[in-house]
Every structure is written in C-alpha cells, then in structure tokens.
C-alpha positions as CSV (number, residue, x, y, z in Angstrom):
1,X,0.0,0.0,0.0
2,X,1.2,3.6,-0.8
3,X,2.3,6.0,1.7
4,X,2.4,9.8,-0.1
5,X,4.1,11.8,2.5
6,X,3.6,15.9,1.9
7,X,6.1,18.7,3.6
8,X,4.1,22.3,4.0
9,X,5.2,25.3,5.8
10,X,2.6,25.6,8.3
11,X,-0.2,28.5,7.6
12,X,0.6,28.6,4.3
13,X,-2.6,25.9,2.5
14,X,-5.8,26.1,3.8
15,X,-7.8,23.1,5.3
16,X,-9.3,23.2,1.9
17,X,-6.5,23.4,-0.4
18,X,-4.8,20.3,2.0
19,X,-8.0,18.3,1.0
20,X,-7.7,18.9,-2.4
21,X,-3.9,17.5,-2.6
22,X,-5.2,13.9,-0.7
23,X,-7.8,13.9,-3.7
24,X,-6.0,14.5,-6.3
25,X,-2.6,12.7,-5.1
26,X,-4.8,9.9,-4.4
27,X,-6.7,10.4,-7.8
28,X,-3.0,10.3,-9.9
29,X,-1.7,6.7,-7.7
30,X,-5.2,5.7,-9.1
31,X,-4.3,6.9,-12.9
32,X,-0.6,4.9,-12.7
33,X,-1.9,1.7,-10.7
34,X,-5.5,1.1,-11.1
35,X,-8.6,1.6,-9.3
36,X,-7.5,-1.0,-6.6
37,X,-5.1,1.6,-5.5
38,X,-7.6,3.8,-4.3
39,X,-8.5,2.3,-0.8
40,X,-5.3,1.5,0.0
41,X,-3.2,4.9,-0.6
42,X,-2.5,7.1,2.2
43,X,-1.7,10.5,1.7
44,X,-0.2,11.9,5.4
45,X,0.1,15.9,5.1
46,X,3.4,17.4,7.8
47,X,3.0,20.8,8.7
48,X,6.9,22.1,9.2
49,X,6.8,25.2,11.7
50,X,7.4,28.3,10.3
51,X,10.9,29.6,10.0
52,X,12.4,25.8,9.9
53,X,12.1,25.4,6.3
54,X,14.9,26.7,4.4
55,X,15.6,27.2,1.3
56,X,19.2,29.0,-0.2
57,X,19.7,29.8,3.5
58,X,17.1,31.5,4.5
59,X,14.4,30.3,6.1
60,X,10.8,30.8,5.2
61,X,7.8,32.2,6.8
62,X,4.2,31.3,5.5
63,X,4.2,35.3,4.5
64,X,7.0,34.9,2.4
65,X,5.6,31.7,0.5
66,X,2.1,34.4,0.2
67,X,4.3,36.7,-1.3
68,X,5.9,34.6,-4.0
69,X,2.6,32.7,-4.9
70,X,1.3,36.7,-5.4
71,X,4.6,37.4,-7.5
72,X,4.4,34.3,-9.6
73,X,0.0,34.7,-9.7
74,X,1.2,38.6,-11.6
75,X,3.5,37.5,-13.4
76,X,1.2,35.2,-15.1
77,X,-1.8,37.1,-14.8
C-alpha cells in the first residue's frame, strides 16, 4: 500500500487546499496503478513550523511563501 508523504510550511494551505492535494494525489496513484489503489493509498500531510524550512539559506515564513505565490500569480496574470 502507498504511503504519499507531503512537507508544507505551516499556515501557508488552507484546510481546503490540504484536502484537495489527498484527492488529487490519491486520484493520480489511481491513474498509474488502477482503481484497486484507491483504498489502500494514504496521503499523510506534515506541517513544518514556520521559519524551519529553508531554502538557499534563508528560512521561510508562511508570509514569504504568500508573497511569491502573489509574485508568480502577476507574473502570469
């Protein structure tokens, strides 16, 4: 049986949006092995606090992850 294991920065994903990656992981181990998959896949979301995710030495905050989705969400907008 599958064991998906997700990393997030704490307060950055909403209950909803956390909800919506179990479906849709679950829904694409379903796509590459077959409906069987389905009951048997567990998706297990970790919350990492805030300020002990790093990433090119600095460590983020759930603000600074809200400020480059609204960066990236301009640049494509």
């Amino acid at each position: 049986m599958p064991l998906i294991t997700v990393h997030l920065i704490e307060n950055v994903f909403s209950p909803e949006d956390k909800v919506e990656m179990i479906t849709k992981l679950t829904d694409t181990m379903v796509e590459i092995e077959g409906e069987a998959m389905r009951n048997v896949t567990w998706v297990k979301i970790e919350e990492v606090p805030e300020g002990q995710w790093g990433i090119g030495g600095t460590a983020l905050t759930a603000r600074m992850v809200h400020s480059m989705q609204d960066q990236q969400a301009t640049s494509q907008g």
